[in-house]
C-alpha positions in Angstrom: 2.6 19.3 -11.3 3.2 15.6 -11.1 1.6 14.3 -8.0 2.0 10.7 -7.0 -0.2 9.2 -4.3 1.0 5.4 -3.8 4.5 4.5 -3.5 6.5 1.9 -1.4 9.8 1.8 0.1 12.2 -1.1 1.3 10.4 -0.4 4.6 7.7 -2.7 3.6 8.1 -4.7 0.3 9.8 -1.9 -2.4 13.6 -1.9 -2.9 14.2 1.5 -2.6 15.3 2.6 1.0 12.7 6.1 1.7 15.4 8.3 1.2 16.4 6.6 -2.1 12.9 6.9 -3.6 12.9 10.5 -2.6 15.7 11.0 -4.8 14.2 9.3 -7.2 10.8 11.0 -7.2 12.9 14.4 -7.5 14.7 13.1 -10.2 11.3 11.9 -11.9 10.1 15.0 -11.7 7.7 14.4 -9.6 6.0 17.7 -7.1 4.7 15.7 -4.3 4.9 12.3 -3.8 3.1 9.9 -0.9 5.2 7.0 1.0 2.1 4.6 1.8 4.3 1.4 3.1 1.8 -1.1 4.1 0.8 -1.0 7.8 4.1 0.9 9.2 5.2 4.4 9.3 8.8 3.6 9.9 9.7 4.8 7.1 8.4 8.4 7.5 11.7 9.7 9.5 14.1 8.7 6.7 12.0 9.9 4.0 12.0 13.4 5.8 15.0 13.7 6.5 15.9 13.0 2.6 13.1 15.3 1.2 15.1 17.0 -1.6 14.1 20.9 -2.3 11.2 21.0 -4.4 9.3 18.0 -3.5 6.4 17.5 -1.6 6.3 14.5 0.6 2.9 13.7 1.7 3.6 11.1 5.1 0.7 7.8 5.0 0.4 4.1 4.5 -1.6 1.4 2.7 -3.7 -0.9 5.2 -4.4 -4.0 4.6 -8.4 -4.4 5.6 -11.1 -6.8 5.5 -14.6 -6.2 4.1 -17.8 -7.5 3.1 -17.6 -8.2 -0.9 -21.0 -7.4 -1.7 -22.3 -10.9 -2.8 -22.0 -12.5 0.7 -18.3 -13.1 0.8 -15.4 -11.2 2.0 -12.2 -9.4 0.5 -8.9 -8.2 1.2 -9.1 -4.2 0.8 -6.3 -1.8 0.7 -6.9 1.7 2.1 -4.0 4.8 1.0 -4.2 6.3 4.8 -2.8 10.0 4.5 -1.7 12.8 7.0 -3.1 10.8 10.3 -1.0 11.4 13.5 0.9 8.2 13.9 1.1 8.8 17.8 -2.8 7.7 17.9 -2.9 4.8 20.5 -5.6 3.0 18.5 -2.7 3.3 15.1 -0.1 2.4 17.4 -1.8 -0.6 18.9 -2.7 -2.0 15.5 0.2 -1.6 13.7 2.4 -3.2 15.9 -0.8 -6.4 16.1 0.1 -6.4 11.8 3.9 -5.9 12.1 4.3 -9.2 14.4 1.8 -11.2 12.4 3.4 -10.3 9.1 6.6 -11.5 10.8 4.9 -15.0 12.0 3.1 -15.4 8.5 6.0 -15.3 6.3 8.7 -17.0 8.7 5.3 -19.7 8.7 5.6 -19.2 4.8 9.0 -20.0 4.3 9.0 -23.1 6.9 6.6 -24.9 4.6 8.3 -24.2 1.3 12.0 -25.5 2.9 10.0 -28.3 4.1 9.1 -29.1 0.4 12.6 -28.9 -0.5 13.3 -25.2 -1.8 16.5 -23.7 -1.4 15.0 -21.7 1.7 16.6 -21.0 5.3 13.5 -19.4 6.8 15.6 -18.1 10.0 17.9 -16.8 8.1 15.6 -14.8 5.9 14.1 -13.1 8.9 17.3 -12.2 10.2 18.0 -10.5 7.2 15.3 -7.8 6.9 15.5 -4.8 9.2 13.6 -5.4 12.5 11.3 -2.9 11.9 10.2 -4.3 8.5 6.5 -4.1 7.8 7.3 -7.8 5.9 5.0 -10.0 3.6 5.4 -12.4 0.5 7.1 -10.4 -1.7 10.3 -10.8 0.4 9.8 -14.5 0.5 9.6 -13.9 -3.4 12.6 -12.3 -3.6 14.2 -14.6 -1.5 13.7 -17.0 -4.3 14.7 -15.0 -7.4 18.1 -14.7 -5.4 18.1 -18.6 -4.7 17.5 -18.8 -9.1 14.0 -20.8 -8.1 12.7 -18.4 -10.6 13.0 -15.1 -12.5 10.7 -12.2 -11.1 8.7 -11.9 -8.4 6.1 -12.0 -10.4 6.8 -15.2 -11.1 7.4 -16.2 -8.2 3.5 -14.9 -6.8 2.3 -16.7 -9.6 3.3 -20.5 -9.5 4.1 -20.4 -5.2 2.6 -17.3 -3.3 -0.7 -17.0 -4.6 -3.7 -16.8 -2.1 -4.7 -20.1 -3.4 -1.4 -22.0 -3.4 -0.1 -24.6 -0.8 2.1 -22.3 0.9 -0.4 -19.3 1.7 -0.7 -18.5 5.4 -3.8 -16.3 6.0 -3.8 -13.4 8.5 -6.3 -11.6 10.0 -6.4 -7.4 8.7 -8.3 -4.7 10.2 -12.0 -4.4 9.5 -12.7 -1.5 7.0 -14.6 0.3 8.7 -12.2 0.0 11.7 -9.9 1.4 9.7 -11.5 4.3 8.3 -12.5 5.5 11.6 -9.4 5.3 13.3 -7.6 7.1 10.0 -10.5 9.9 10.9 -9.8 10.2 14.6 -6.5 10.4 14.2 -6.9 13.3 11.8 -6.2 12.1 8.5 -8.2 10.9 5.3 -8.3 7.6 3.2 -8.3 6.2 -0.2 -9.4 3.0 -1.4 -6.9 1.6 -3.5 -7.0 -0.2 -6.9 -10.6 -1.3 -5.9 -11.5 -3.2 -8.8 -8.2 -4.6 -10.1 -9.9 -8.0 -10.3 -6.7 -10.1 -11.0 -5.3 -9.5 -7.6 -8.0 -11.7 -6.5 -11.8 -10.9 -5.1 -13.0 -7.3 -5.2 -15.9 -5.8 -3.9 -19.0 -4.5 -5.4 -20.0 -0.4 -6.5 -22.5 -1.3 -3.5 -20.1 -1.6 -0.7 -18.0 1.5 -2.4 -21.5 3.6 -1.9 -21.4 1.9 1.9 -17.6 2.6 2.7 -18.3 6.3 1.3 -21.1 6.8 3.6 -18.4 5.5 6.7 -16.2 8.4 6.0 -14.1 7.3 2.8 -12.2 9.9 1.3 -11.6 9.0 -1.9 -11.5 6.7 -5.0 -7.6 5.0 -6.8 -9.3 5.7 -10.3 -6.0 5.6 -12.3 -4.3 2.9 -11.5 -1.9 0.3 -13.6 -3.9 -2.3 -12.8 -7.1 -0.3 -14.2 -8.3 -0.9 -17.6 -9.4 2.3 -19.6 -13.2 1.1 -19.4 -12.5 0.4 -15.3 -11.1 3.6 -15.0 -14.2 5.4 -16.5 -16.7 3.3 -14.4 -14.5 4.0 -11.1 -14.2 7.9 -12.3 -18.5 7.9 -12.8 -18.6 6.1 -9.2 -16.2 8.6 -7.5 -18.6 11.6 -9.1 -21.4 10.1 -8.1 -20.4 9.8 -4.2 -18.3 12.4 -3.9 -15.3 11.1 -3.5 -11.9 12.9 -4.3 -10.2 10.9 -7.7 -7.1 10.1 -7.1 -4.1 8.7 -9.4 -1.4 6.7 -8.3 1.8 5.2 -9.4 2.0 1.9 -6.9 5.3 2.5 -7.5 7.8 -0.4 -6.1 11.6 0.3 -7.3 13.0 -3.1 -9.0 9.8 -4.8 -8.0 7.3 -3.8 -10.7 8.1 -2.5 -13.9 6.0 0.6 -13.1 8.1 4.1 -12.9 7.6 6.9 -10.4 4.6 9.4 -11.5 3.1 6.6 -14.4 -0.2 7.2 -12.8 -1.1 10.7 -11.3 -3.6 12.8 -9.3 -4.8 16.3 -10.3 -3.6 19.6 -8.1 -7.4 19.9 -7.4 -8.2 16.4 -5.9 -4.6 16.9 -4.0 -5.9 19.9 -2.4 -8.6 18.8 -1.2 -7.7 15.9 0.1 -5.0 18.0 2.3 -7.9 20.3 3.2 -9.9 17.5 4.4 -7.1 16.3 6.8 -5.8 17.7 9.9 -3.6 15.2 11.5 0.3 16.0 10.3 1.0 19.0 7.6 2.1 17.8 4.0 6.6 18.4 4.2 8.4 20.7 1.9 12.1 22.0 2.2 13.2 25.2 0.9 
């Protein structure tokens, strides 16, 4: 079994449409796979409706959250949110508070780059992504691969979009422990995500790990591509020691990333559990 935790669709910032990357996760290979869009389940519908026999589609999303860092600072988190029932009031309420301040942040974005002179028509690039988008920089990057400012997207985060550049907007993301409890109430279980992939900017200590785990946290993103082998091993010992599920994840992103579908996997075991644990939406099949 190849089982796949993290994956985006076109819905938020991957180029895939959900029903595409189902396809593409069946021809992978893959046994279950896990839509996590960032702060949006629009993509759910479509992805069901596309589930190919023999694959599993586990329905979540990857939320954006703030936390203490551990050294008396802050951080962006990520949480993989899985099997929650989206009809929760409190999900509802704060995913449509995201969805309109992605859409004011990078419209803000793109303003102040076409004000310096880039090839940028910032109404126009709104008008151009589906209205219920869950948006964010990497369509601003693409915007300028397609406008030959550079080459990749990569690129393109690292000499304009960085959190430290001139053109960063900030936003305000859920509070961790916000998040995990309204994932819980809604009946479904989380995952912090590539916790200590340091060159994505600040990270948080094994500290507030032990603290998030004792708030409810599910589980651990040990295998992850931006995990070294020795990161992996220290995550792997943390996970043990807490208690939390391991998980393994792809981050998969179509033309985005260079990563491919199922590169990074979770074991059957930790799958199971983490389906036993939750109670909010069953995991999809097809006959």
């Amino acid at each position: 079994m190849v089982i796949d935790l993290h994956t985006h669709s076109s819905v938020s910032d991957g180029t895939d449409t959900p029903g595409e990357l189902m396809s593409a996760a069946a021809a992978a290979g893959l046994s279950a796979i896990a839509l996590t869009d960032h702060d949006t389940t629009a993509g759910w519908a479509p992805a069901a409706a596309a589930l190919p026999p023999g694959l599993s589609l586990v329905r979540g999303a990857e939320l954006s959250c703030t936390s203490p860092n551990g050294v008396g600072g802050t951080a962006t988190l990520h949480l993989l949110a899985y099997l929650f029932d989206p009809n929760s009031p409190a999900i509802v309420a704060e995913q449509s508070r995201l969805r309109a301040q992605r859409w004011a942040r990078l419209h803000r974005m793109a303003q102040k780059m076409a004000a310096d002179g880039f090839p940028l028509d910032p109404d126009a690039l709104m008008a151009s992504l589906p209205p219920d988008a869950s948006v964010g920089r990497p369509h601003l990057a693409m915007a300028l691969v397609a406008a030959d400012v550079v080459s990749s997207v990569d690129e393109a985060f690292e000499l304009f979009l960085h959190s430290r550049g001139r053109y960063h907007v900030g936003r305000q993301d859920t509070p961790v422990h916000t998040a995990i409890s309204m994932i819980a109430d809604a009946g479904g279980v989380t995952v912090l995500a590539h916790a200590f992939a340091h060159h994505r900017g600040p990270t948080v200590t094994a500290g507030v790990i032990k603290e998030l785990a004792g708030a409810g946290l599910t589980g651990l993103e040990v295998d992850h591509p931006d995990h070294s082998p020795a990161t992996r091993v220290q995550l792997a010992e943390l996970a043990d020691d807490l208690g939390l599920v391991r998980t393994g994840s792809s981050d998969y992103h179509g033309t985005n990333k260079t990563i491919r579908l199922g590169q990074e996997s979770t074991s059957p075991a930790s799958f199971e559990e983490l389906v036993r644990r939750a109670t909010g939406v069953p995991v999809l099949t097809t006959a």
